[in-house]
Each structure stands twice: as C-alpha cells, then as structure tokens.
C-alpha positions in Angstrom: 0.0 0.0 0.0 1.0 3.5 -0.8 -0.7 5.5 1.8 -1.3 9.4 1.8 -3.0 11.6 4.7 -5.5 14.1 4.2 -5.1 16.8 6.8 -7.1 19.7 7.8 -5.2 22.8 6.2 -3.5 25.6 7.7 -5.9 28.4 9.4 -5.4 31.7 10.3 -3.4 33.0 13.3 -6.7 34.3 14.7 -8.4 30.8 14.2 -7.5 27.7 16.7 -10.1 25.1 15.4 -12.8 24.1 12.7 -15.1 22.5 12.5 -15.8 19.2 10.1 -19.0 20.0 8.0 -20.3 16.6 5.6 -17.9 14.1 3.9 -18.4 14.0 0.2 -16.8 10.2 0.3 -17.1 7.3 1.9 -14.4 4.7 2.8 -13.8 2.0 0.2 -14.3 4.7 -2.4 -12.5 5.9 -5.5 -10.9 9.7 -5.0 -9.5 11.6 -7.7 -6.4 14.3 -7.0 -8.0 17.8 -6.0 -11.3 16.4 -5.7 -13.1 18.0 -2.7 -13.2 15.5 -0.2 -14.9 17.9 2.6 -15.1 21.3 3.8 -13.8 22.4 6.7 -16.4 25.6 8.7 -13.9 28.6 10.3 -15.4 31.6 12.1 -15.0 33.4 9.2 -14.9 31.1 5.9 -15.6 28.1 5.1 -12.2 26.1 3.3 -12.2 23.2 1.5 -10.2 20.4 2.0 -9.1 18.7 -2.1 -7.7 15.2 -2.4 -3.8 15.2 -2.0 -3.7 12.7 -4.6 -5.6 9.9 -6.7 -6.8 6.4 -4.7 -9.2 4.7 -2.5 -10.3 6.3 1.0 -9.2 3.2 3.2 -10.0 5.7 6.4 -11.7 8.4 7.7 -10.3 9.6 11.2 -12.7 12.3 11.8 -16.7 12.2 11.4 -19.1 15.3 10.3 -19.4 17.6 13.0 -16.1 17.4 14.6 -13.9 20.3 15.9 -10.4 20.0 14.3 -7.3 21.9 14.6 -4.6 22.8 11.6 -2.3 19.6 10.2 -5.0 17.2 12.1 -5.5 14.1 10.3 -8.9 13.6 8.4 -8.5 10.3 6.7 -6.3 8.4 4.6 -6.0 7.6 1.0 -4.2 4.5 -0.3 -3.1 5.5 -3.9 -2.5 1.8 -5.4 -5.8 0.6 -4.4 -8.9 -0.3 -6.2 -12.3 -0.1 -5.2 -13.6 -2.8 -3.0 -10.7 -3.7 -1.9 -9.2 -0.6 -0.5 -9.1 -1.5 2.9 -7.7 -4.6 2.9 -3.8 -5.0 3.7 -1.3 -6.0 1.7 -0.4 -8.7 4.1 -3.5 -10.4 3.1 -2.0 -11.3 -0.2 1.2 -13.2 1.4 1.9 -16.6 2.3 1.0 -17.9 5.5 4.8 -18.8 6.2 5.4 -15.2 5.6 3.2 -13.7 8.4 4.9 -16.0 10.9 7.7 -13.5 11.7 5.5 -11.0 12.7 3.2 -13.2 14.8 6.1 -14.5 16.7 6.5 -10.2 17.3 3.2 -10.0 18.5 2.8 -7.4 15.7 -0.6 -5.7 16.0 -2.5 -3.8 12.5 -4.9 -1.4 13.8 -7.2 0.5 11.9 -7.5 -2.4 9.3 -10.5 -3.8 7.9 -11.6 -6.2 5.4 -13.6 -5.3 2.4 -16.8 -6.4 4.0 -16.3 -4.4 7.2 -15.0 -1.4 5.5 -18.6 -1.5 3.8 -20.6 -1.6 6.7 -18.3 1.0 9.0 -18.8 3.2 5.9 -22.0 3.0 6.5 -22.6 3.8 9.7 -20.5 6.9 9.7 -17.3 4.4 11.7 -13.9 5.1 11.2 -11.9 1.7 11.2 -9.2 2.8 13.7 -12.3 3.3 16.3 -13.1 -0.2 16.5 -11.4 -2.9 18.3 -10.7 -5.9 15.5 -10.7 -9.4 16.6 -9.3 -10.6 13.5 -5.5 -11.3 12.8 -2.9 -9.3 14.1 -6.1 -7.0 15.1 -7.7 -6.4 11.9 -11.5 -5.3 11.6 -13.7 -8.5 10.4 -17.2 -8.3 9.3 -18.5 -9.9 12.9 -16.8 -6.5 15.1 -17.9 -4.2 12.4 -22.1 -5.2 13.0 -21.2 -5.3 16.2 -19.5 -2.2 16.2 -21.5 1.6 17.5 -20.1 5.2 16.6 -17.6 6.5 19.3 -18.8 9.0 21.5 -16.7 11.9 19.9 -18.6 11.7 16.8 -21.1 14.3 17.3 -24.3 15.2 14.6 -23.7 17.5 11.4 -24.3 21.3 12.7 -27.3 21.6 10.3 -28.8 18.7 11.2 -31.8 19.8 13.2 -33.1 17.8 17.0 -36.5 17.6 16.6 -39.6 17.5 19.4 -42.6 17.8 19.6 -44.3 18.8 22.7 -48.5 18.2 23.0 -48.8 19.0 19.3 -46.3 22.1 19.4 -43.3 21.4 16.9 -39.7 22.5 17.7 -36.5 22.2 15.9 -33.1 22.6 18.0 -30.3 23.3 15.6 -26.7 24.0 16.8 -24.8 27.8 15.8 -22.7 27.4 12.8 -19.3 28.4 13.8 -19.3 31.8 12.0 -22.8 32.5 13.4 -21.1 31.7 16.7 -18.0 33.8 16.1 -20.6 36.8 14.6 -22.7 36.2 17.8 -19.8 36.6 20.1 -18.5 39.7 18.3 -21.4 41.4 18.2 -21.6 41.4 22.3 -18.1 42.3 22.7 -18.5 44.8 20.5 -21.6 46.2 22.3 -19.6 45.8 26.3 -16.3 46.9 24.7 -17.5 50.4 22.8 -19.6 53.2 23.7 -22.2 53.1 20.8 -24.0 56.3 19.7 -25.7 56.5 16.3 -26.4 59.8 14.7 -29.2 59.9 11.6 -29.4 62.0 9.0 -32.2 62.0 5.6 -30.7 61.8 2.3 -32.6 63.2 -1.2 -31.3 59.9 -3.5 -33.3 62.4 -6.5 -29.7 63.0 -7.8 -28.1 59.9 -7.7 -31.1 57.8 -9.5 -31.4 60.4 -11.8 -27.4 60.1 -12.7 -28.1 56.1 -12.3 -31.1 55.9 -14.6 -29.3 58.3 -17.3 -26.3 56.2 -18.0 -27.0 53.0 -16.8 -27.3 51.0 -20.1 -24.6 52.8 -21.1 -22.4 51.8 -18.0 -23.7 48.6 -18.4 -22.4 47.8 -21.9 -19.4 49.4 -21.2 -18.0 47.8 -17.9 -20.2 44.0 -18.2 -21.5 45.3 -14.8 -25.3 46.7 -13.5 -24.7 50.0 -12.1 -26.0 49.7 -8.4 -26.1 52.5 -5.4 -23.6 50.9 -3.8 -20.5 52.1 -5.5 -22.0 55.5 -5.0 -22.8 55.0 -1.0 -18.6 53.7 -0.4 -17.5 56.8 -2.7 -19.4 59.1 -0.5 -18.2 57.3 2.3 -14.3 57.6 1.3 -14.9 61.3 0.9 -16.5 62.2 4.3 -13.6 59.6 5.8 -10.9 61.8 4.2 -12.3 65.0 5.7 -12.7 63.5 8.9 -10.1 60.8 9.7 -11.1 60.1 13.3 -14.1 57.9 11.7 -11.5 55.7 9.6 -9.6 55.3 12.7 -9.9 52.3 15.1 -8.8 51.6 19.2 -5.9 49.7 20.2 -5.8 49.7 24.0 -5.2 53.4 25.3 -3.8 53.9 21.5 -6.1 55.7 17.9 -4.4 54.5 15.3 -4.9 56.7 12.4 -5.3 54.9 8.9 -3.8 56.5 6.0 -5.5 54.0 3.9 -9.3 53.4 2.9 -10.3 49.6 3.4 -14.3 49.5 3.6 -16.1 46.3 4.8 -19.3 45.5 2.9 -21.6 43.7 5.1 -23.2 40.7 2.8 -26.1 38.0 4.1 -24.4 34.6 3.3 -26.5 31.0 4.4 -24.3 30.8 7.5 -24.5 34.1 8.6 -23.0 37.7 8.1 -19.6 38.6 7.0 -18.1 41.8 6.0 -15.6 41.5 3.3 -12.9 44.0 2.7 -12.7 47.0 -0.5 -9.2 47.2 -0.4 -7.7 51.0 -0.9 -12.0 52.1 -1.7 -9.9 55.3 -2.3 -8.4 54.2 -5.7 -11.5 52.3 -7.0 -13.6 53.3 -9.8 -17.6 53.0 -9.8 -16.8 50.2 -12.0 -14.7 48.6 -9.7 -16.6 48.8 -7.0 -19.5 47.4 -8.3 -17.6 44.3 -10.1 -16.2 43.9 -6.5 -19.2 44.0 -4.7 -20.9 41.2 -7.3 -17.8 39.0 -6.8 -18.2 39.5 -3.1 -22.1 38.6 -2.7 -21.8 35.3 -5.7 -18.6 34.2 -3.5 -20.7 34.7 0.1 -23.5 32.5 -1.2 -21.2 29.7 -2.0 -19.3 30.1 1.0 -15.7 30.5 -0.8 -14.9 33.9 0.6 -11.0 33.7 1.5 -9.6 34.7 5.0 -7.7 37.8 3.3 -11.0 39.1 1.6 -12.5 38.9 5.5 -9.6 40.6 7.3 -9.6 44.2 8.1 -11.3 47.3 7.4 -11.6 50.7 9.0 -15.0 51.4 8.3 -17.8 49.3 7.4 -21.0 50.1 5.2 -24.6 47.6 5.9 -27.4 48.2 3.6 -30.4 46.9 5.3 -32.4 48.7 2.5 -32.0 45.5 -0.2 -34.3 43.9 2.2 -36.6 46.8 3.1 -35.5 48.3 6.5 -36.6 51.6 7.1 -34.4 52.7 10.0 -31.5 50.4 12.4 -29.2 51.0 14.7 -25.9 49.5 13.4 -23.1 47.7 15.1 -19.5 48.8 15.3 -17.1 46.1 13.9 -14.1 46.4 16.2 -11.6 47.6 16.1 -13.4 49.7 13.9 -14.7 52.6 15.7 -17.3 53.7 12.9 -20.0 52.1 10.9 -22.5 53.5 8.6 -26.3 52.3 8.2 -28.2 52.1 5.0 -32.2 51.6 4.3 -34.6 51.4 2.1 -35.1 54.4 -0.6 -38.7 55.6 -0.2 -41.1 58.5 -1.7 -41.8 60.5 1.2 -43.1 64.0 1.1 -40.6 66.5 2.0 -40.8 70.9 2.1 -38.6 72.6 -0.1 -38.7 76.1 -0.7 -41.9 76.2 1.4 -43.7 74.0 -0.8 -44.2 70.0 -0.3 -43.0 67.8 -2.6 -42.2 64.1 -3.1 -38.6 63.1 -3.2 -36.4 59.7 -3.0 -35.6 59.7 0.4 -33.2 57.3 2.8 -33.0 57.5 5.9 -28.9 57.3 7.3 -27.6 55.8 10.2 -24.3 56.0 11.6 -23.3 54.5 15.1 -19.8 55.0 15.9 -17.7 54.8 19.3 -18.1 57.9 21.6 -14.8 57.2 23.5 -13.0 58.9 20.5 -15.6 60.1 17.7 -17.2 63.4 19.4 -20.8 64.2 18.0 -19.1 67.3 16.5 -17.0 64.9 13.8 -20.0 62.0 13.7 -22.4 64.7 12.1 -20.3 66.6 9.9 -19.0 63.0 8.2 -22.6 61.6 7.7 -23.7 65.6 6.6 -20.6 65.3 4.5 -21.8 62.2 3.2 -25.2 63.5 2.4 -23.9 66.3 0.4 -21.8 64.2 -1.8 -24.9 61.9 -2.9 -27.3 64.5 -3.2 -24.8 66.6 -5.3 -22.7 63.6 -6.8 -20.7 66.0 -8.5 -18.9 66.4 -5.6 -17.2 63.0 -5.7 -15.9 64.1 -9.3 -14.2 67.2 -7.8 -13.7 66.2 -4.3 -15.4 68.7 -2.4 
C-alpha cells in the first residue's frame, strides 16, 4: 500500500479550530487528486479540504461535525488501491509462512478492515481505527464491524436539526454554525467593549437615481457590470472619511491609530451568517470597480468561498439593510473599527422645499460609531458630508 494523509489545512493565526462539515466520500471509495473531499467551517470562511492525490479512501479519522485543529488528520487515501478492496492490507496477499515472523512479534495492524467491514463501517459513519478488531494481528472483520457503535466523539452534522414535539407544538433545535457563533460573540463584545452612539441623518437619493437611470445601459455595456447605489454610498463614504479621519480610525488599547489607507467592509447576508468582506484602498476604486467587486463578493458569500484575506480588516464598514426593506436600524461597530455606517430602504416621502411639499427619494442614514473617541461634532459633519456628496454627486468628481 502506498498511503497518503489528508489533513485539515493551515488556518489563520486568529483561528484555533474548525469545525468538520459533511464528507463527500465514503471509505472503500474511489478519489481523484483535488477532488473536494470535505469542507472544513472557520469563524470566518468556510475552506475546502481537495484530495492530496488519486486512490481509494481506506479511512476516515474524523466524522461530520467534529472540531479539528490545523495539520490534524482527516482520513487516509491509499493511492494503489482499487475499489472494494481498499481497505484490505497487503499482508493479506502473502503466504502464510510469511506472516509467521511478525506473529512471533506480537505485531498488532490497527485500523484495518476487510472489504466487507469497511462497507458496513462506511456505512454507519465508523472510522476503522475506532473499532477494536478481533481478527488477525487485530484487523477489523465483518462480525466487530455489526457489532461495532459510533464512538462518542462523533457528534451530529451542525445543520442537522433535533426535533420535538411537545402536546402538538413542533420544535427544531439546531446548533450555531461556527461563523454564526464567532458573529454572535463579536457582536456582544462589541456592544460591552464600545460606547455606541448613532447619529441619523435623511438623504434626497433624486440625484443619484437620476445620474443612475441616465447612464446605466450605457455603464452597463461598457463595464459588463449593473450600475448599483452601492459604488455611489462607499465613494461618498471615502470622501466624508478623508475630511474627517477620526471615523476611519480604530482603538488599540489606550492607543487611535490613524489609517492613511481606505479599506471599507461590505456587510453581505451569506446561508451561514453575516460577513463583512474588505474594499481594499476604496480610495483608488472606480464605480466600476466597486461594483464588479461588490458582485464577486455577494456570488462568492452564497457559496461560501470567501477567503480569510477578503475577510480581514477594514476601518469602516458600510450595511445596507435597504436591499431587504429596512426603514431605520441602529448598526453595530465592527471592532476595532470605531465607525459604521447604516443604510435603508429608498422611499417616496413628502418632504418641504422652498416652502412647498414635494415628493422626493428619500433614505434614511444611520451612523453608530464609538463615543470614547468620535465626538458628535465629527459624527455629524462626516454623515452631513456624506449627504452632500450623494445629493450633489458631483462632488465625488471634484472632491469637495
């Protein structure tokens, strides 16, 4: 046998464990080099873990569900095997004259199981090196594999749901991902931790759908990308952070450390739970980049192959509640970030201008940021600053 481990991959400094989400392969079958064999849940992304190299799965050491640490061994992959009869030692094959040497040793195989048992303890979720084997020099037979129950460290898949019923009144009990765990848990420190006051402003969106709706097909051909409000909401952002650096700034112990750089965290709705990737240098982007971005961001999210780098950082983050209708939140602060700004739902609302009413685009603006170093003073003027720019987008053109 030529055997090759599969171990869980390297994680971030941050990161001390994983967790196991649902094997894609069972033992006894075939494997083909880079295939994904299963994916590994961080508190941030989700990484998968590819076949080191062409074979037959002759083990898996670790069930769904489990938590894992970097270079921990998953499961094994014999590379000269076929399939059915992967599992099954190469001893097997020898003469009996030949194995008497190692009996006279006292030469125990564990973790070895004939073809048959390998079928069954892939069936029920067993890894062969869990089960004691009765068989020669301790090899798994068919008789210790019916016999055999899952250890106790296997634990259930995270998504699968515990369900009860109580006098006719359904429940479901399903365990946190990871990341919603991690999110969960930052969220409250960041709510102990800061001293969280959100300012609110109205903003007249009549110029910026006007200056969407007028070149939009254009911009479209052009670039191979919709033109959103997005790219419009982190330019004015980038503007008002530039004229006011203490809200791109973020606490480190008794220290501000100023940013001389831009890097705005968009938060995006993924099936496990929120995460803010990272505009790198938002400063030096075009619409059209940001937009391209922001697409590549939300279609990565969905199928959960953000990278750790596209997750790490910021020094201000932007959440746009309005995609799903919110009229008015109260954002959290993503430390160490000591600013975030709140986005809603565009609406016709009748507004007085000039001393007449009339009916303009209007959304409503929220910006929370942390009082222990962002006065009111500099709060208001950067979300009036951001105001001006998208109500009189020429301003982002000139930088005023």
């Amino acid at each position: 046998m030529a055997i090759i481990d599969v171990i869980v991959p390297q994680l971030s400094e941050s990161i001390s464990e994983a967790t196991l989400l649902e094997w894609k392969k069972k033992v006894g079958e075939a494997v083909t080099q880079d295939e994904t064999l299963i994916e590994v849940e961080t508190d941030k992304v989700v990484l998968e873990v590819p076949a080191p190299a062409s074979g037959v799965i002759v083990e898996i050491a670790e069930g769904d569900g489990s938590t894992v640490v970097a270079e921990q061994l998953l499961a094994k992959i014999d590379t000269e095997a076929t399939v059915g009869v992967a599992a099954a030692p190469a001893a097997e094959a020898a003469p009996a004259a030949a194995a008497a040497p190692v009996a006279a040793e006292s030469k125990t195989v564990s973790g070895v199981a004939s073809p048959a048992a390998s079928k069954i303890l892939s069936e029920k979720g067993i890894s062969a090196g869990d089960v004691a084997g009765s068989g020669r020099d301790g090899r798994v037979t068919k008789a210790d594999a019916v016999s055999a129950s899952a250890p106790a460290k296997s634990v259930a898949a995270p998504a699968a749901p515990l369900s009860v019923s109580l006098d006719g009144r359904p429940e479901q009990r399903v365990p946190m991902t990871r990341l919603r765990a991690r999110v969960a848990e930052r969220l409250l420190q960041s709510q102990s931790e800061n001293a969280i006051l959100t300012t609110f402003n109205e903003v007249n969106m009549k110029a910026v759908m006007d200056l969407r709706n007028k070149y939009k097909e254009k911009f479209e051909k052009e670039h191979g990308i919709k033109l959103g409000f997005m790219s419009f909401f982190v330019k004015a952002a980038v503007a008002a952070l530039k004229k006011y650096p203490i809200l791109n700034a973020s606490v480190d112990g008794k220290d501000i450390v100023y940013h001389g750089y831009f890097d705005i965290g968009i938060a995006v709705g993924s099936p496990r739970g929120l995460v803010v990737p990272i505009l790198r240098n938002a400063d030096q982007m075009s619409i059209a980049d940001i937009e391209k971005k922001i697409a590549e961001f939300g279609a990565k999210a969905r199928d959960g192959k953000l990278t750790l780098d596209e997750l790490t950082g910021g020094t201000f983050s932007i959440s746009n509640g309005g995609t799903f209708g919110s009229m008015l939140s109260t954002p959290i602060i993503n430390p160490p970030q000591a600013a975030i700004l709140g986005i809603h739902a565009t609406k016709e609302r009748a507004v007085v201008e000039n001393g007449q009413i009339v009916i303009r685009p209007i959304n409503f603006f929220a910006m929370s940021y942390d009082h222990r170093i962002i006065d009111g003073r500099e709060a208001v003027l950067g979300l009036v600053a951001m105001k001006e720019a998208l109500e009189d987008p020429q301003r982002l053109l000139l930088e005023l």
